[in-house]
PDB file of N, CA, C, O and CB in Angstrom:
ATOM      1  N   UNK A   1     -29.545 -24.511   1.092  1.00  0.00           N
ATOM      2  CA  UNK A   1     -28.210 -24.523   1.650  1.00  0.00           C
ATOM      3  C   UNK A   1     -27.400 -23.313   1.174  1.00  0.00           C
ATOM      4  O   UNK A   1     -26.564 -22.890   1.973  1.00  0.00           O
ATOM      5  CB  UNK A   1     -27.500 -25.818   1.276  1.00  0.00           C
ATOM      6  N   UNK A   2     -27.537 -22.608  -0.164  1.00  0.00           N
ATOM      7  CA  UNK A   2     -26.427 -21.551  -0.282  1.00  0.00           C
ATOM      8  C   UNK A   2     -27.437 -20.530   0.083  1.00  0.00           C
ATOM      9  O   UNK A   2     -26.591 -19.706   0.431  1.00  0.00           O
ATOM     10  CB  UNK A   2     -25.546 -21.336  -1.828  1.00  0.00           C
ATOM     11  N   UNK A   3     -28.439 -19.979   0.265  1.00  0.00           N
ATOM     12  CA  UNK A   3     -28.820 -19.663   1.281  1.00  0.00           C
ATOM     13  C   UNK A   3     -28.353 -18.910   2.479  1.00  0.00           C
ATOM     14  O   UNK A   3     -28.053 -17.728   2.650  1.00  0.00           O
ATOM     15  CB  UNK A   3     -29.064 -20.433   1.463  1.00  0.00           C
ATOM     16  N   UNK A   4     -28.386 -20.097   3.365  1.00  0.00           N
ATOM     17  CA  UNK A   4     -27.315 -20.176   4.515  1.00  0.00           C
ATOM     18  C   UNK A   4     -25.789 -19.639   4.561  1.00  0.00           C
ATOM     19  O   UNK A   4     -25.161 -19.128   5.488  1.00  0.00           O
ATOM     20  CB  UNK A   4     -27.169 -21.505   4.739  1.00  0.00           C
ATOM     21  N   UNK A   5     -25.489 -19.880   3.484  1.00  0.00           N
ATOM     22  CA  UNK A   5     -23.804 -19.698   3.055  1.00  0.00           C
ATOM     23  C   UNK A   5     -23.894 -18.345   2.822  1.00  0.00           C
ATOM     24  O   UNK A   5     -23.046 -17.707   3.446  1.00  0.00           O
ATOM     25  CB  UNK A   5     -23.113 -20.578   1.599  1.00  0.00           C
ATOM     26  N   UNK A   6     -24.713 -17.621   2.062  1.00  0.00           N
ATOM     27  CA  UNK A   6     -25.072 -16.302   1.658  1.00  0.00           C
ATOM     28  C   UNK A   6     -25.261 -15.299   3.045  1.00  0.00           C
ATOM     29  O   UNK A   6     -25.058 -14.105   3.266  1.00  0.00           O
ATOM     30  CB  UNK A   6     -26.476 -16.431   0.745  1.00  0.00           C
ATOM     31  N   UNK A   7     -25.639 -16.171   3.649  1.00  0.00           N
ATOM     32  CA  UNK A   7     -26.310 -15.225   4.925  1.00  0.00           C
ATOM     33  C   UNK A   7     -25.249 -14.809   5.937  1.00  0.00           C
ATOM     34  O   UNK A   7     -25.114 -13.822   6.660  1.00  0.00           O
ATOM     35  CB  UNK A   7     -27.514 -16.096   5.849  1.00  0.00           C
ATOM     36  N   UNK A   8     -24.335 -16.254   5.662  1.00  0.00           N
ATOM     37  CA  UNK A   8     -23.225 -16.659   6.790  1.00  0.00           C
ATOM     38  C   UNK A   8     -22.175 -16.023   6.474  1.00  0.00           C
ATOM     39  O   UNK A   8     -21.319 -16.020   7.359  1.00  0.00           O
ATOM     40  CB  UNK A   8     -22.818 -18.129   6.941  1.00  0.00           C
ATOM     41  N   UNK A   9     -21.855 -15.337   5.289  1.00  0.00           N
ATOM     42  CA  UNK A   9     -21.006 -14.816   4.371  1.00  0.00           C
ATOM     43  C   UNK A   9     -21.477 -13.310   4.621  1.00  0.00           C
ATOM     44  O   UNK A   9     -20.454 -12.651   4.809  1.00  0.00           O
ATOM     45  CB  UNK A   9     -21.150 -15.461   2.825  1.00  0.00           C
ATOM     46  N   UNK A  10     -22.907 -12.287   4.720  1.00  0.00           N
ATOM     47  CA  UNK A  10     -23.328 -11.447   4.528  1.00  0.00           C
ATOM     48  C   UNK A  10     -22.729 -11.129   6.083  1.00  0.00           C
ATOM     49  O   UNK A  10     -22.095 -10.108   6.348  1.00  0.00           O
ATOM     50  CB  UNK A  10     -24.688 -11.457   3.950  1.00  0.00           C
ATOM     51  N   UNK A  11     -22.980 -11.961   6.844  1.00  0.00           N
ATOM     52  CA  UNK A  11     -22.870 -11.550   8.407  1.00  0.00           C
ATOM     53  C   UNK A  11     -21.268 -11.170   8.679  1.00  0.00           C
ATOM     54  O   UNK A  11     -20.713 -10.244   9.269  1.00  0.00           O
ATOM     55  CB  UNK A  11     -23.394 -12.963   9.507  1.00  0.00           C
ATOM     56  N   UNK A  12     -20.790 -12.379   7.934  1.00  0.00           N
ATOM     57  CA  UNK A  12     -18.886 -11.972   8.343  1.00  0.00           C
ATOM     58  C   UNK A  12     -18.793 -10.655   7.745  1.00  0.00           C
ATOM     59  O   UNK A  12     -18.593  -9.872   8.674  1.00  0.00           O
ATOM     60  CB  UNK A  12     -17.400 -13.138   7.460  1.00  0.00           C
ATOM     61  N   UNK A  13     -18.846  -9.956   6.510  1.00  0.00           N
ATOM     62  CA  UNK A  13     -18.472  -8.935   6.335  1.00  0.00           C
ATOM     63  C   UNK A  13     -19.229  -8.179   7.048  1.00  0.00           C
ATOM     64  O   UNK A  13     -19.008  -6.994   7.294  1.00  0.00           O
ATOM     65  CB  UNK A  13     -18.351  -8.686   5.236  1.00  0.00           C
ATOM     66  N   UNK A  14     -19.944  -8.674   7.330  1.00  0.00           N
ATOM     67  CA  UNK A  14     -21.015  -6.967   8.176  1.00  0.00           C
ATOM     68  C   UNK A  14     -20.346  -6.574   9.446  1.00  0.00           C
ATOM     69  O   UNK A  14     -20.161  -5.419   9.831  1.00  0.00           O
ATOM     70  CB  UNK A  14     -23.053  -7.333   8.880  1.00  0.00           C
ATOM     71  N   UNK A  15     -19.831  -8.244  10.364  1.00  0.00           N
ATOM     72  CA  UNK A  15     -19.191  -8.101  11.401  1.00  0.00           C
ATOM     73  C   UNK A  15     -17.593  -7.316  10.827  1.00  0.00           C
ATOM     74  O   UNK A  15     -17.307  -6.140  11.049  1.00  0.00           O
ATOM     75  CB  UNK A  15     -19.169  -9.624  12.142  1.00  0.00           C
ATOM     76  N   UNK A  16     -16.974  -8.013  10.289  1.00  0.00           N
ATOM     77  CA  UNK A  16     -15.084  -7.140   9.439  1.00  0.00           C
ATOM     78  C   UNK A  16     -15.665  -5.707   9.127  1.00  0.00           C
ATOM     79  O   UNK A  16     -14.867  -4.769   9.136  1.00  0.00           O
ATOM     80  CB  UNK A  16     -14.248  -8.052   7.251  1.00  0.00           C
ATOM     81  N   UNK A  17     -16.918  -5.481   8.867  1.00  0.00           N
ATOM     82  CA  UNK A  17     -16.978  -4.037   8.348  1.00  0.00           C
ATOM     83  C   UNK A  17     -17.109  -3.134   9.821  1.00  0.00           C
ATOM     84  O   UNK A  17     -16.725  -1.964   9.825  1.00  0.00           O
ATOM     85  CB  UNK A  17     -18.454  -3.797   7.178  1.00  0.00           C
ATOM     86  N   UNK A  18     -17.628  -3.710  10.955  1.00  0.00           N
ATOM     87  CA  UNK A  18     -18.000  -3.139  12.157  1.00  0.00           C
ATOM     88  C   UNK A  18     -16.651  -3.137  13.257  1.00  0.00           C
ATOM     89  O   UNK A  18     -16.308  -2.370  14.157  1.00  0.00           O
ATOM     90  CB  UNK A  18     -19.306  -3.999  12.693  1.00  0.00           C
ATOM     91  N   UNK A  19     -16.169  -4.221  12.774  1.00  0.00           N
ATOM     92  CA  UNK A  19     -14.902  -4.118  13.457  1.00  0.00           C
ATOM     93  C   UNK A  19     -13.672  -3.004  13.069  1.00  0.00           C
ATOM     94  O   UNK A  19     -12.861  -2.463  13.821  1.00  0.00           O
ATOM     95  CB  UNK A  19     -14.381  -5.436  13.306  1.00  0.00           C
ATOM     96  N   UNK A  20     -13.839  -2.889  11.730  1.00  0.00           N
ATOM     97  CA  UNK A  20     -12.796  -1.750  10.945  1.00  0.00           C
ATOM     98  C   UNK A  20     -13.078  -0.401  11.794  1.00  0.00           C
ATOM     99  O   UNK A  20     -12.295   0.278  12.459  1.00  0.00           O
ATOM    100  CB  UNK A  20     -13.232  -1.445   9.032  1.00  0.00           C
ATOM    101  N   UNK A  21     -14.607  -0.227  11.521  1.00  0.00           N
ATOM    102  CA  UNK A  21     -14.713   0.695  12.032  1.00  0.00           C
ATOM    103  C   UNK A  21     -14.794   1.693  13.392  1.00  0.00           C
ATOM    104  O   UNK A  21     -14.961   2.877  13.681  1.00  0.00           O
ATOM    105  CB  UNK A  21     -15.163   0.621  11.604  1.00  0.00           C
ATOM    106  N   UNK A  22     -14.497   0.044  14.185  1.00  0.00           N
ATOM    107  CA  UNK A  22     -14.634   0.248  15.588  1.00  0.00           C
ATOM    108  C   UNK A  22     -12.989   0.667  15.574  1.00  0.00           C
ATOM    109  O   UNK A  22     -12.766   1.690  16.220  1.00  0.00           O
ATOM    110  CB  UNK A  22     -15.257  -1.205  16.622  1.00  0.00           C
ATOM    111  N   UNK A  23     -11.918   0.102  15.004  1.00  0.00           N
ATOM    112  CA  UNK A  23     -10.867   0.311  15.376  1.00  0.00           C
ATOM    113  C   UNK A  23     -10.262   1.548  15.145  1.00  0.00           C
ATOM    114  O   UNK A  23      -9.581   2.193  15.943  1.00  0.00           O
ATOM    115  CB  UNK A  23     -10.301  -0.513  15.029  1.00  0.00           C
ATOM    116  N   UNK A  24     -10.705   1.975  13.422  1.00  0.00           N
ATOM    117  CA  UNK A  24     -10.832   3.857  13.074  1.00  0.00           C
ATOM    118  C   UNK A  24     -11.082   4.712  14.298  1.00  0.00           C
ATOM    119  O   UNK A  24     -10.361   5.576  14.798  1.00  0.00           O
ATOM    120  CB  UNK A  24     -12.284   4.323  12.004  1.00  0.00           C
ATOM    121  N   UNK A  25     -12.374   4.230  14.692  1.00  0.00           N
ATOM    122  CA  UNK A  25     -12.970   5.071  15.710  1.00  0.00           C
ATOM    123  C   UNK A  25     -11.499   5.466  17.163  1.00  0.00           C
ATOM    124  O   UNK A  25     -10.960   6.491  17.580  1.00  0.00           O
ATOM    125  CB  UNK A  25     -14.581   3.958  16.359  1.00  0.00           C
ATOM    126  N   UNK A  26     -11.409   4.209  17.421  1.00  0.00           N
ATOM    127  CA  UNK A  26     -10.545   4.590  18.589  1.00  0.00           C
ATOM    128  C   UNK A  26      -8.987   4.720  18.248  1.00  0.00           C
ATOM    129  O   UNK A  26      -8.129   4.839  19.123  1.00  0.00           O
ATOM    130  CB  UNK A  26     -10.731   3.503  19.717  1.00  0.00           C
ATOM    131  N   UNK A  27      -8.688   4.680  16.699  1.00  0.00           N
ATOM    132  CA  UNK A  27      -7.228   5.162  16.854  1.00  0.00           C
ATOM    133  C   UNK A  27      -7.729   6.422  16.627  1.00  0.00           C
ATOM    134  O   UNK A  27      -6.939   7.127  17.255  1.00  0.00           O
ATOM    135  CB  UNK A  27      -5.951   4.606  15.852  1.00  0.00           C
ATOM    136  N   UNK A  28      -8.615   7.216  16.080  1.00  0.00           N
ATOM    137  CA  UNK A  28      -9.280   8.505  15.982  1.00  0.00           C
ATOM    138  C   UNK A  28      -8.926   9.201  17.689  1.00  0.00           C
ATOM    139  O   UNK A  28      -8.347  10.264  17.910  1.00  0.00           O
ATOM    140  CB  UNK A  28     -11.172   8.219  15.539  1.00  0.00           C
ATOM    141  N   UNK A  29      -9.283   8.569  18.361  1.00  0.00           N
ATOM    142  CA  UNK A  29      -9.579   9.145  20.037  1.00  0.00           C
ATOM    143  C   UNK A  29      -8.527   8.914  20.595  1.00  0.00           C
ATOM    144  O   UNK A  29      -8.469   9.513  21.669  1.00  0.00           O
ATOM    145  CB  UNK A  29     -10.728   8.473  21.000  1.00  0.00           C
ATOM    146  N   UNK A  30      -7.293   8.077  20.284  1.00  0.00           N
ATOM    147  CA  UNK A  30      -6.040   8.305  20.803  1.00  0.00           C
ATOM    148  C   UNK A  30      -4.931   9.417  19.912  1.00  0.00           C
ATOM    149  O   UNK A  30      -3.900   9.856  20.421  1.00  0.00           O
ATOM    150  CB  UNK A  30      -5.473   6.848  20.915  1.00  0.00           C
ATOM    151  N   UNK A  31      -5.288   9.670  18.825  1.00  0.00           N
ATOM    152  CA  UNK A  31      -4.418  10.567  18.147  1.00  0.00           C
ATOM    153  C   UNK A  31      -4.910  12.035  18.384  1.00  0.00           C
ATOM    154  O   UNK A  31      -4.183  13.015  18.220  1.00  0.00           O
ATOM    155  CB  UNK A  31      -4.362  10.208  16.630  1.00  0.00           C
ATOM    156  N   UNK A  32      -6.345  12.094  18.824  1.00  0.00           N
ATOM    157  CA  UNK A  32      -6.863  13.016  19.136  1.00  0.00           C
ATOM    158  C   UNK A  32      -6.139  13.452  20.752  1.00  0.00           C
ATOM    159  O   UNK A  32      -5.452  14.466  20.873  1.00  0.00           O
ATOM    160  CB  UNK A  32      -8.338  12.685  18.960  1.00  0.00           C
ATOM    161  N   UNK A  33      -6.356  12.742  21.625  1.00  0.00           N
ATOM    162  CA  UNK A  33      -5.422  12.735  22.838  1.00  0.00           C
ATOM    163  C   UNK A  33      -4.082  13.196  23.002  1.00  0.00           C
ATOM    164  O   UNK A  33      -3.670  14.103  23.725  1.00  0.00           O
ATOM    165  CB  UNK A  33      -5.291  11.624  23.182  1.00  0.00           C
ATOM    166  N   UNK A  34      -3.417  12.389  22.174  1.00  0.00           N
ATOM    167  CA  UNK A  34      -2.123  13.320  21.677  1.00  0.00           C
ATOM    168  C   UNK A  34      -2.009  14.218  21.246  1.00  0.00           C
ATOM    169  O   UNK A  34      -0.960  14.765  21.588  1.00  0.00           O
ATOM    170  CB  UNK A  34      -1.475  13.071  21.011  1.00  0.00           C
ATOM    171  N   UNK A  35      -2.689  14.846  20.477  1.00  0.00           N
ATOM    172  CA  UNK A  35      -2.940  16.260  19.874  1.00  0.00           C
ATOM    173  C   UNK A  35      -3.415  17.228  20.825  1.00  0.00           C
ATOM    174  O   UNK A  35      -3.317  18.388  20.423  1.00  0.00           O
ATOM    175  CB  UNK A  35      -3.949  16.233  18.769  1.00  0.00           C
ATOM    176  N   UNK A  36      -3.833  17.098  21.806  1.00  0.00           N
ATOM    177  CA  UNK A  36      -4.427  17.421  23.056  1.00  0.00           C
ATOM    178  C   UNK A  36      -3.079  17.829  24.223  1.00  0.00           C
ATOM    179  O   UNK A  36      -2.839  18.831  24.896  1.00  0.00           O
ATOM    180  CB  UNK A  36      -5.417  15.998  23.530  1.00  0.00           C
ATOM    181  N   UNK A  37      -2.463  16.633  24.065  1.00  0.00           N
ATOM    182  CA  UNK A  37      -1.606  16.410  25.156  1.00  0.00           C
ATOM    183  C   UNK A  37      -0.295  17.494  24.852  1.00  0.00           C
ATOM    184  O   UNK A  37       0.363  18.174  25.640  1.00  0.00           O
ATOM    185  CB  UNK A  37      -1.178  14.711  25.227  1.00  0.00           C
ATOM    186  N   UNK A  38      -0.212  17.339  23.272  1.00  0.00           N
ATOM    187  CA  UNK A  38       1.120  17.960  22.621  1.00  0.00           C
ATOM    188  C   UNK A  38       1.000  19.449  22.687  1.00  0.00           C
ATOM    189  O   UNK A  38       2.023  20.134  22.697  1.00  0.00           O
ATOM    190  CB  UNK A  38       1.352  17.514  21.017  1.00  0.00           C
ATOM    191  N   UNK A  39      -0.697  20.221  22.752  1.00  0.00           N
ATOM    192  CA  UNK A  39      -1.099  21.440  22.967  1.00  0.00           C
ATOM    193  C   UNK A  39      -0.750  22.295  23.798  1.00  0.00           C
ATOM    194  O   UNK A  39      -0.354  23.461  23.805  1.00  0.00           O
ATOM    195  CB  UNK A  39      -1.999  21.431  23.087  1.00  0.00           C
ATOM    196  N   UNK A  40      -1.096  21.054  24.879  1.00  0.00           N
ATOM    197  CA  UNK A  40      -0.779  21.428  26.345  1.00  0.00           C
ATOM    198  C   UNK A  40       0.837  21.884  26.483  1.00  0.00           C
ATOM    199  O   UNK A  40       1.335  23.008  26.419  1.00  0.00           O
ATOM    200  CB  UNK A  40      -1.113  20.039  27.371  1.00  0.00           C
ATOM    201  N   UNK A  41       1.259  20.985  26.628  1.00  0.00           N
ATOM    202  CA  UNK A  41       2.635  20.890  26.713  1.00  0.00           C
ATOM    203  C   UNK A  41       3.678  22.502  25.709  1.00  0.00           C
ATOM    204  O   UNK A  41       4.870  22.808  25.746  1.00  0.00           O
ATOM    205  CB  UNK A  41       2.876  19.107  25.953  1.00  0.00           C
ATOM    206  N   UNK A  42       2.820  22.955  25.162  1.00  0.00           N
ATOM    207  CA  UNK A  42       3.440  23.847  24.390  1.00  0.00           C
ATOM    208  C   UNK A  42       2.802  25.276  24.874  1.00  0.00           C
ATOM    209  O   UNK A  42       3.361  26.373  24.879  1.00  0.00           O
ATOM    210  CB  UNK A  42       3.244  23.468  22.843  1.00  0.00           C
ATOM    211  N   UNK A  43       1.682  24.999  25.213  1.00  0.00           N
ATOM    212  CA  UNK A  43       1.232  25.883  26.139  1.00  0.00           C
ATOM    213  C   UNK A  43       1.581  26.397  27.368  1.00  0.00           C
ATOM    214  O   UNK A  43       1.364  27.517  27.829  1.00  0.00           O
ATOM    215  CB  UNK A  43       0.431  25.596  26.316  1.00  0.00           C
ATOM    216  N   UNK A  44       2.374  25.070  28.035  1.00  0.00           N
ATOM    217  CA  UNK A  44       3.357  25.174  29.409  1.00  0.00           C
ATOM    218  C   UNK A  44       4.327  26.319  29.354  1.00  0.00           C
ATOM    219  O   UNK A  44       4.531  27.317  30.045  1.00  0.00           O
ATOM    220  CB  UNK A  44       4.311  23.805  29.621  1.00  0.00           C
ATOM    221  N   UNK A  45       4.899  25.741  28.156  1.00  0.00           N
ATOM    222  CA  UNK A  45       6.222  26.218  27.565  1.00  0.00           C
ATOM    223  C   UNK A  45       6.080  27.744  27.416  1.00  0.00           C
ATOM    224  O   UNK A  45       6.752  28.655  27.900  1.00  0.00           O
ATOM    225  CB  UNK A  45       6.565  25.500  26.095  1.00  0.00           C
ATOM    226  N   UNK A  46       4.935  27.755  26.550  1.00  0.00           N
ATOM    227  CA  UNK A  46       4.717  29.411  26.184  1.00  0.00           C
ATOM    228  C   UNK A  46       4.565  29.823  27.273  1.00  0.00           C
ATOM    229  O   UNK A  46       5.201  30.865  27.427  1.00  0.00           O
ATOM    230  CB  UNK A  46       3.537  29.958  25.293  1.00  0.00           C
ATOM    231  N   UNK A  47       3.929  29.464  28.285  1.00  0.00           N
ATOM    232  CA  UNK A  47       4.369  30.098  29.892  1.00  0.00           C
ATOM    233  C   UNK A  47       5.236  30.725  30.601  1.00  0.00           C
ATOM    234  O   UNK A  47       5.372  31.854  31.071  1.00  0.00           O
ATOM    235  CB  UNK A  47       4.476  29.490  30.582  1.00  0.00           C
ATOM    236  N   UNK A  48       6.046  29.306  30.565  1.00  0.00           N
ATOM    237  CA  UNK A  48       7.386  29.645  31.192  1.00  0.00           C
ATOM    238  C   UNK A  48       8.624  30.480  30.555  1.00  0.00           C
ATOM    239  O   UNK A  48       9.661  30.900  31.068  1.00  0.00           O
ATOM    240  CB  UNK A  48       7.910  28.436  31.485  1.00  0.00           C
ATOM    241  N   UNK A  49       8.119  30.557  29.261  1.00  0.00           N
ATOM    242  CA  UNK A  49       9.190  31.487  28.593  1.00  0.00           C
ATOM    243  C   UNK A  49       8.889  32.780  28.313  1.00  0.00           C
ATOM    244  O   UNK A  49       9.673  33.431  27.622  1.00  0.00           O
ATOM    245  CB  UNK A  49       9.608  31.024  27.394  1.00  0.00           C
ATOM    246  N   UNK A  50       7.813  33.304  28.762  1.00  0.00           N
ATOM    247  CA  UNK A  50       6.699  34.395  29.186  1.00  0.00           C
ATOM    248  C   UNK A  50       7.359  34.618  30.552  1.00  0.00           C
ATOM    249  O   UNK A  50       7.416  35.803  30.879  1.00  0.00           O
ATOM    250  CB  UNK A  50       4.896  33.844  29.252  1.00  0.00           C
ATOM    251  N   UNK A  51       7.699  34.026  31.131  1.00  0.00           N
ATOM    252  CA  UNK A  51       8.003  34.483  32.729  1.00  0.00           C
ATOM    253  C   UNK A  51       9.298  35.200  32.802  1.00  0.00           C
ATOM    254  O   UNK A  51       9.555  36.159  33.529  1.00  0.00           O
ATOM    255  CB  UNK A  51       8.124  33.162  33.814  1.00  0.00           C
ATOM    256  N   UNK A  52      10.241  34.490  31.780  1.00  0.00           N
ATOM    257  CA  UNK A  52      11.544  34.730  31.938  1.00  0.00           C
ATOM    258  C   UNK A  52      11.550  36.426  31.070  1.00  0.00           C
ATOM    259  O   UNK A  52      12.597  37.064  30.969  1.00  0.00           O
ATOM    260  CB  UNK A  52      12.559  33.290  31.209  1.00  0.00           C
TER     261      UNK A  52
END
């Protein structure tokens, strides 16, 4: 029986450890996006103030 408990216990953290890292992962790929987006946007700028 502890065993079982051991195993059942090994699995939850394995799953909390996979989940952490799933969530790292994709606030990673939305801050990355923004950093992307904020590039752009300054890049516009350097454009249009190039024109004038």
């Amino acid at each position: 029986m502890i065993g079982w408990g051991l195993g059942f216990l090994m699995a939850m953290i394995a799953v909390s450890m996979m989940k952490t890292w799933y969530f790292m992962e994709m606030n990673r790929n939305c801050v990355l996006r923004e950093v992307k987006r904020v590039e752009l946007q300054i890049a516009r700028l350097a454009e249009r103030l190039a024109e004038k």
